[in-house]
C-alpha positions in Angstrom: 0.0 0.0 0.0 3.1 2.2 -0.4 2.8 5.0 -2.8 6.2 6.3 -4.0 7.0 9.9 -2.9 8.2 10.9 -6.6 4.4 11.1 -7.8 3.9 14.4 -6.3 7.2 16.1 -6.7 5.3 16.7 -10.6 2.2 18.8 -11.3 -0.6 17.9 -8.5 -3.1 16.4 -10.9 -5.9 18.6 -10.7 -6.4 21.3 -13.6 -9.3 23.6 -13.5 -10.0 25.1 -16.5 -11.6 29.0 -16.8 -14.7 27.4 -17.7 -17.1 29.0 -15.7 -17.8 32.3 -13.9 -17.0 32.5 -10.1 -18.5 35.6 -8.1 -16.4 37.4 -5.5 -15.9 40.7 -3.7 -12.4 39.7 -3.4 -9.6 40.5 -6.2 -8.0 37.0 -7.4 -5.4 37.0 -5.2 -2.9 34.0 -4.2 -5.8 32.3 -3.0 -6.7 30.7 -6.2 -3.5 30.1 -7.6 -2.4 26.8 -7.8 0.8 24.8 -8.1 2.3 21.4 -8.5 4.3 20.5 -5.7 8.0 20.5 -5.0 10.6 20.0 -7.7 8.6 19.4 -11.0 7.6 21.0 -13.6 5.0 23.6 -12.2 1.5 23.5 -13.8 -0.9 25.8 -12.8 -4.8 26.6 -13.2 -7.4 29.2 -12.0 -10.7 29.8 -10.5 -11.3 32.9 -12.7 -13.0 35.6 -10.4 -15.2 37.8 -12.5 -14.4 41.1 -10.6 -16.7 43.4 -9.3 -15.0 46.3 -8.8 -12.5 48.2 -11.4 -10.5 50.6 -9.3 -10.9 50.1 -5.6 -9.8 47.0 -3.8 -10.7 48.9 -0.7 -14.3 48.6 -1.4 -13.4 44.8 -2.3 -12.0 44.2 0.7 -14.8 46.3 3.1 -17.5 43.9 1.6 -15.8 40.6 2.4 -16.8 39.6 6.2 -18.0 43.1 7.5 -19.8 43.4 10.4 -23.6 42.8 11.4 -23.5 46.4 11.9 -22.1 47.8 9.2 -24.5 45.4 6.9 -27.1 47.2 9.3 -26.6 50.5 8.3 -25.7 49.4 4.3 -29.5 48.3 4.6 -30.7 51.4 6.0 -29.1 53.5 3.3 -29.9 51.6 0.6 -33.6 51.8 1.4 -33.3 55.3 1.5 -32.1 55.4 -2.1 -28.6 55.4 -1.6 -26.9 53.5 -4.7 -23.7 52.6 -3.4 -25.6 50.7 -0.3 -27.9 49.1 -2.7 -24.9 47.9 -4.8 -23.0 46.3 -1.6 -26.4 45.3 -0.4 -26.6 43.0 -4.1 -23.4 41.9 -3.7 -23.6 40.6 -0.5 -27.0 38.7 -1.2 -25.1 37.4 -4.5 -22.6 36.4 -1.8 -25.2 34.2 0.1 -26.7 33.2 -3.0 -30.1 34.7 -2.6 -30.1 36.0 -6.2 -33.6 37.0 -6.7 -32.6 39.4 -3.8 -29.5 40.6 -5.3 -32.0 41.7 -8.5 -34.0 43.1 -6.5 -31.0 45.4 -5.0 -29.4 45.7 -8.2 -32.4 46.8 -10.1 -33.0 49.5 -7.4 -29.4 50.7 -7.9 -29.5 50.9 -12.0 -32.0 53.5 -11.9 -30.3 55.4 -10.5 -27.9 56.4 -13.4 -25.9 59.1 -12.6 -24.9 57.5 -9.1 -24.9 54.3 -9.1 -21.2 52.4 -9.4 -19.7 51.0 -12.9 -19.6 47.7 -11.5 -23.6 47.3 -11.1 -24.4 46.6 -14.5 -21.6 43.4 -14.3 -23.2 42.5 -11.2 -26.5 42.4 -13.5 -25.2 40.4 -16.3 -23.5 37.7 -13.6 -27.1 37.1 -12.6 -28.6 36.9 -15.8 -25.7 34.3 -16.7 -26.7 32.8 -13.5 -30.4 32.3 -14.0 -28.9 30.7 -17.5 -29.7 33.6 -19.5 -26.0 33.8 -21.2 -27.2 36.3 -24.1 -28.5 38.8 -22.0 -25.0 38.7 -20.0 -23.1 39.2 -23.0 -25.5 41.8 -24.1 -24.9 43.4 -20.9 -20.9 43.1 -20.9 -20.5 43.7 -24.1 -22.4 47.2 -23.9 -20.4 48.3 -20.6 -16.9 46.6 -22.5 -17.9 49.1 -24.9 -17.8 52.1 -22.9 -14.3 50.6 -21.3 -15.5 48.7 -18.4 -12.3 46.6 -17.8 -14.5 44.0 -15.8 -17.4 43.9 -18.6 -14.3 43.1 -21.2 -12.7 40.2 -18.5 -16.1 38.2 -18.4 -16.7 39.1 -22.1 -13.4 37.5 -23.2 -13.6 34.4 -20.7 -17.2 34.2 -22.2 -15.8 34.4 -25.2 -13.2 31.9 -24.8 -16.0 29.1 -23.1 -17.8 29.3 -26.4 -14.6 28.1 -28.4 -14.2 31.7 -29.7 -10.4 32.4 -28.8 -10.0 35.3 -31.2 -13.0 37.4 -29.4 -11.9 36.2 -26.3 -8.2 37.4 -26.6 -9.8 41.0 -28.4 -11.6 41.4 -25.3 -8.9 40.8 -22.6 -6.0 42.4 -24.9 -8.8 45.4 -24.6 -8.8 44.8 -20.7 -5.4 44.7 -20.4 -4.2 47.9 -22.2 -6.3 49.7 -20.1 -5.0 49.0 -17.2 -7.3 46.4 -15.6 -4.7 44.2 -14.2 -7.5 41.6 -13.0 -7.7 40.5 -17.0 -3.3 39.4 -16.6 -4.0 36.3 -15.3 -6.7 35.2 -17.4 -5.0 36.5 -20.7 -1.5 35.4 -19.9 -3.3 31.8 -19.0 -5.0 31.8 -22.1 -1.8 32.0 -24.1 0.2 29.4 -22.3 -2.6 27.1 -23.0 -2.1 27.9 -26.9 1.5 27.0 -26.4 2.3 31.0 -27.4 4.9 30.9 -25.0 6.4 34.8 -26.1 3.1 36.8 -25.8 1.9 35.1 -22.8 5.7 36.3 -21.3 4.5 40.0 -22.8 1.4 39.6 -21.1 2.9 38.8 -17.7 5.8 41.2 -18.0 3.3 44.2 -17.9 1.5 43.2 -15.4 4.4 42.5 -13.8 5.9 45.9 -14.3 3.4 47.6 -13.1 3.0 45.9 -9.7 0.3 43.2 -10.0 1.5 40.8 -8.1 0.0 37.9 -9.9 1.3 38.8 -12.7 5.1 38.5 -11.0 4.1 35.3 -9.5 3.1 34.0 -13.0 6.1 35.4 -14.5 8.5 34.0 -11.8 6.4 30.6 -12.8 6.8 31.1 -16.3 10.8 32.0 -16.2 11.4 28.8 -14.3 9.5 26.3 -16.6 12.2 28.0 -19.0 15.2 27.7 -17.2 15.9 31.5 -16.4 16.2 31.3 -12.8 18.0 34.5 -11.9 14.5 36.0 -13.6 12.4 33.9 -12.1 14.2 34.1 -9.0 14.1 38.4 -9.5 10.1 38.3 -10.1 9.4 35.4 -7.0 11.1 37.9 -4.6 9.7 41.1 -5.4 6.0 39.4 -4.6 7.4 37.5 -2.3 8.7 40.9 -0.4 4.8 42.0 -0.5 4.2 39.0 1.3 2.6 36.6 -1.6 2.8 33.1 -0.2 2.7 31.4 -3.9 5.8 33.7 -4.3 7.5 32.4 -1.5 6.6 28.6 -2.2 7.9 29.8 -5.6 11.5 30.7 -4.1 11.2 27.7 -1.8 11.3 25.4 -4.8 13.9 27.6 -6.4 15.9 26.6 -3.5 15.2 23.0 -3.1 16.3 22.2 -6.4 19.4 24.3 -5.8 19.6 21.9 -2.9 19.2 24.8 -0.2 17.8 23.2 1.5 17.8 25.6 4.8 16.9 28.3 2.9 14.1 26.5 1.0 12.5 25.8 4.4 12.4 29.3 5.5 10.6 30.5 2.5 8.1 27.3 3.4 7.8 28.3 7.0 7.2 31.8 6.4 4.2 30.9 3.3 3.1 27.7 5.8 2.5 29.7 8.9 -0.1 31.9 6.8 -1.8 29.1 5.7 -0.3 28.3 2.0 -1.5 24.2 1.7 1.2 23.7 -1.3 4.2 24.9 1.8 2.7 23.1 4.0 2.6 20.1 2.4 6.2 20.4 0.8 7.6 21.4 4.8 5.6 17.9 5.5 7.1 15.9 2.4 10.3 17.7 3.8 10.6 16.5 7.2 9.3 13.3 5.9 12.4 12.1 3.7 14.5 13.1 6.4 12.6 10.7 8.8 11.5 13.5 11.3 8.2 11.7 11.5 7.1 13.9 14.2 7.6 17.3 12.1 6.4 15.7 8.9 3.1 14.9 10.7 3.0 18.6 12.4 2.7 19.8 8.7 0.7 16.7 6.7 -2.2 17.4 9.6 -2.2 21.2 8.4 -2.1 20.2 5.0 -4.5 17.3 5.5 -6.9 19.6 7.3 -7.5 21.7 4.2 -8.1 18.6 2.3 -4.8 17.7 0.5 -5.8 14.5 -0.8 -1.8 12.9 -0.7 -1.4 14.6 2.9 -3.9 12.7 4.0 -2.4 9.4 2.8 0.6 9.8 3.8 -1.0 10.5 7.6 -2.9 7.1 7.3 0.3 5.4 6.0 2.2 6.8 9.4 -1.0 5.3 11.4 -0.6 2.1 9.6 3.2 1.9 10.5 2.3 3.0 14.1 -0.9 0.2 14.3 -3.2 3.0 14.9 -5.9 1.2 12.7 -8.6 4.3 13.8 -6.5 7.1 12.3 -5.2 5.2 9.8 -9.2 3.9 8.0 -10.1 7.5 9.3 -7.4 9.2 6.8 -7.4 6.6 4.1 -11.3 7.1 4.2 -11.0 10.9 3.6 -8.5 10.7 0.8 -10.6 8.4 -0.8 -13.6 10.2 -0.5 -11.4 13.1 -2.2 -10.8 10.8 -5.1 -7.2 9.6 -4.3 -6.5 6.1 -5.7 -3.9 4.9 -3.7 -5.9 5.7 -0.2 -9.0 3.8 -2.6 -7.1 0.8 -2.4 -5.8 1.3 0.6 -9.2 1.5 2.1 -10.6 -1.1 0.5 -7.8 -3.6 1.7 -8.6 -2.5 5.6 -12.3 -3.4 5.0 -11.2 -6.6 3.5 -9.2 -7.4 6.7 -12.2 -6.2 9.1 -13.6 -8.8 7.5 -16.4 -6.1 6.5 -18.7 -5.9 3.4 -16.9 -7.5 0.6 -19.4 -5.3 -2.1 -17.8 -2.0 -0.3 -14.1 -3.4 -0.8 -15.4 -4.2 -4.8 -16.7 -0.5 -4.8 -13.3 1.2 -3.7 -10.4 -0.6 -5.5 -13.1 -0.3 -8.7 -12.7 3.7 -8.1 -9.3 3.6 -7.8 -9.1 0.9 -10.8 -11.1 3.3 -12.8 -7.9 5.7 -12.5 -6.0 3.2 -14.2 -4.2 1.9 -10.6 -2.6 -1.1 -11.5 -2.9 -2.3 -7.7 -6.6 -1.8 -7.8 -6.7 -3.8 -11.1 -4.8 -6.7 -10.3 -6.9 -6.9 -6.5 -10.1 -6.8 -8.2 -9.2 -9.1 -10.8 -7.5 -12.2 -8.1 -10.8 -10.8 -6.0 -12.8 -11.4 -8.7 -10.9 -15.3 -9.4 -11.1 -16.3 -5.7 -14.9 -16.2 -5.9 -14.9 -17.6 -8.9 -16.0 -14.8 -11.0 -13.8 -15.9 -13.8 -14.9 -13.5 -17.0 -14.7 -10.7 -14.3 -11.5 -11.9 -13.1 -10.3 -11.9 -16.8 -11.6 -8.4 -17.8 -9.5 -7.0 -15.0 -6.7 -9.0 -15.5 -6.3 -8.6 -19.0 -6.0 -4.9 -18.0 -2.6 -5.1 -17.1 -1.3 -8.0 -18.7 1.7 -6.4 -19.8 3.0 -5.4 -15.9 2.0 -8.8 -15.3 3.9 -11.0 -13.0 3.8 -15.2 -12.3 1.1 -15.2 -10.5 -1.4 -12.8 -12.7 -0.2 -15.6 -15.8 -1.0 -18.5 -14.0 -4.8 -17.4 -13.3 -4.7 -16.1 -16.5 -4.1 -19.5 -17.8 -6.2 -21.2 -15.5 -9.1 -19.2 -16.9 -8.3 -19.3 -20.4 -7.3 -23.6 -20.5 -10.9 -23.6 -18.4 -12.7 -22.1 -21.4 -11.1 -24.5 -23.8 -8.5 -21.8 -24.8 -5.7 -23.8 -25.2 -3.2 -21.8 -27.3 -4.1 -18.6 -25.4 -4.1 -21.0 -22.0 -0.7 -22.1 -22.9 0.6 -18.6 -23.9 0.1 -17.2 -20.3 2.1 -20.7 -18.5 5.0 -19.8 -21.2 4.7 -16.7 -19.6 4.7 -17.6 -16.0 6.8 -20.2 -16.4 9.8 -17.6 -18.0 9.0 -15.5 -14.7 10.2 -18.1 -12.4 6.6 -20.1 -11.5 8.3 -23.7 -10.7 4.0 -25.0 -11.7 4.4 -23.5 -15.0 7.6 -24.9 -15.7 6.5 -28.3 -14.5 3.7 -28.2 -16.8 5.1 -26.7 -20.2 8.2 -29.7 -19.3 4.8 -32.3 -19.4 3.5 -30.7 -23.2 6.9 -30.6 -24.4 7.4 -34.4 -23.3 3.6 -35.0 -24.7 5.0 -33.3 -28.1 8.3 -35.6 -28.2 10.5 -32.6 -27.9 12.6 -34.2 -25.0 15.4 -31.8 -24.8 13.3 -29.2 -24.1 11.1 -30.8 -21.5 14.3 -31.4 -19.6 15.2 -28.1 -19.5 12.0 -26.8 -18.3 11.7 -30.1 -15.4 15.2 -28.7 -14.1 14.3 -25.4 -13.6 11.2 -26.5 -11.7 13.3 -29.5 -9.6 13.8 -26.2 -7.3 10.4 -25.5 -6.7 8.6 -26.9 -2.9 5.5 -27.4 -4.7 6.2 -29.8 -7.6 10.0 -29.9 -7.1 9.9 -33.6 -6.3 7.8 -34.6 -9.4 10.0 -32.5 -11.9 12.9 -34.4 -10.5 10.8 -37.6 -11.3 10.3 -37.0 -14.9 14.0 -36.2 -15.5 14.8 -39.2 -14.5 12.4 -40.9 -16.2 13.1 -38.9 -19.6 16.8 -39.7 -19.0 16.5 -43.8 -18.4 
């Protein structure tokens, strides 16, 4: 049930595409960036925020988690007419997602023209796109991209670019972009890199960069390090990292670790892990780990397994299993399975096995994790399968991974196959576990070469299986026969 380490010093296998429209007060910070782990090459993906506000992050940031009592008095002035109360007032119900409300707040605000905020009429194309109305959202956006509004042009383009129209898409955010609206650097730059136009999405990044978006530096850094230019990347990680970006700092961390810094990669780790970056935390575990500080590797797995890291939490049940802490160790293996992981799948499903539990629920997990293409899972399910006497089950799974097959897989292989009157294919799969060292298979291709008169070779196959405990004695019986 051991899963190597190396499997997630790559990208973390989990890409999500800009495909749809995520609402929040809160610019797209370092939040929803995120990175492979450790030493690999980087991948990274986005929860594309479509962005309320075009200027003021203030505002953004008043919105998010203010007080009963400042909501309170928003209320109060928005039912006196006041169109900047009525906005927040939308937003926040968009927040909760009572969106009939947030219409009826929003509607109240667009009337009043000459004072109510440039982001209203996004907010009223976000919930036309949410009721499923996506041509009166583009309508909408496409009027206010228009008349400039950089956050209009952002959801325009990544509208744009979820119909398969890259061309309008890119139009839009190049539009975004040139005016300053530093939200649409991320997307844009993104958008490239996916084309493989490795050049503009470096332009894109670089002005973002340049003029202090601190994505943008963080992407860049990225970007210069999947390219080998590390005194850039390292140049671009730091100067977000010295406004205290913790993907920047995980950034230089890995910069370091490859350098074999090791010290100096942990105390970029620390100081991103202490604020609560998953991707440090996990690496400071993964760390500690291959050093065999069990103690300090479990300090930072827990962290990392508390926000749900999938691998974190196998690795916590693999320490319990070590430890024979059979209650953390289901408990783990159960939550990273429930998050999809295969290796906890089979994991979990082995542990039920040997509770002696539901032998359906053990099917049910190592068939997830077999559905990933775990080779583990395969070959359980497809012996599972052969014990109970399944045997076209058994075969489906096991001709899955016939070509990492070993003695064992050949011989039930054969078994099945010689059962069904397959001979030729029954006898492929005993050549084939006979050449991996089964002493049963040997025995028996020595008896159908003696069958077929070809002696020589029999005698050859009965030696190497004289060694075996099971038929040992008999192979040494028919070599002396063959031989008087």
């Amino acid at each position: 049930r051991r899963i190597s380490t190396a499997l997630y010093r790559g990208s973390f296998p989990r890409t999500i595409r800009p495909s749809r429209y995520v609402v929040s007060t809160v610019y797209p910070t370092s939040t929803y960036r995120r990175f492979g782990f450790f030493w690999g090459d980087w991948k990274i993906s986005f929860k594309f925020k479509i962005n309320l506000f075009t200027k003021h992050r203030d505002i953004a940031e008043q919105i998010k988690g203010t007080d009963l009592s400042t909501i309170a008095e928003w209320k109060t002035a928005a039912e006196e007419g006041n169109a900047e109360a009525q906005f927040r007032i939308a937003v926040l119900c968009y927040e909760e997602g009572s969106y009939a409300e947030a219409k009826k707040w929003i509607d109240k605000c667009l009337a009043q023209e000459k004072s109510r905020p440039a982001a209203a009429p996004v907010l009223l194309g976000l919930l036309y796109e949410k009721d499923g109305n996506k041509e009166e959202a583009k309508r909408i956006w496409h009027k206010e991209a228009e008349e400039g509004n950089g956050a209009a042009q952002r959801n325009l383009g990544i509208m744009y670019y979820n119909q398969n129209n890259p061309r309008d898409a890119k139009y839009w955010l190049n539009k975004s972009v040139e005016q300053g609206y530093m939200q649409s650097v991320a997307t844009l730059g993104t958008f490239y890199e996916e084309e493989g136009n490795k050049s503009e999405a470096e332009r894109v990044y670089l002005k973002g960069a340049e003029k202090g978006d601190i994505d943008a530096q963080v992407l860049l850094g990225r970007h210069y390090r999947k390219e080998g230019r590390e005194a850039e990347a390292e140049r671009w990680y730091r100067t977000a990292a010295e406004q205290g970006d913790t993907d920047a700092l995980s950034g230089l961390g890995a910069l370091y670790n490859a350098r074999g810094n090791k010290e100096e990669a942990k105390k970029c780790y620390i100081q991103a892990a202490e604020k609560n970056h998953l991707n440090s935390q996990y690496n400071l575990g993964l760390m500690a780990k291959e050093e065999g500080n069990k103690e300090e590797a479990k300090k930072w797995l827990s962290k990392a397994a508390e926000q749900n890291l999938s691998v974190a939490q196998y690795y916590l049940g693999d320490y319990a299993h070590k430890e024979g802490n059979k209650q953390d160790e289901k408990k783990w293996h159960t939550l990273a399975a429930e998050n999809g992981l295969a290796a906890s799948q089979v994991a979990l499903g082995s542990i039920i096995l040997g509770e002696g539990g539901n032998q359906e629920e053990v099917k049910t997990w190592w068939t997830k994790a077999a559905e990933q293409g775990d080779i583990t899972a395969i070959e359980r399910l497809g012996v599972f399968e052969y014990r109970k006497g399944s045997m076209s089950e058994a075969k489906k799974w096991l001709k899955r991974i016939e070509e990492q097959g070993n003695e064992k897989l050949f011989l039930m292989l054969a078994n099945i196959e010689l059962a069904e009157g397959n001979k030729t294919e029954g006898m492929k799969y005993v050549r084939l576990a006979a050449e991996g060292g089964a002493g049963v298979a040997q025995y028996e291709m020595g008896v159908e070469a003696e069958k077929e008169g070809r002696l020589e070779e029999a005698k050859e196959w009965y030696s190497k299986a004289s060694v075996d405990e099971q038929v040992g004695k008999m192979a040494l019986d028919k070599l002396e026969q063959i031989t008087k």
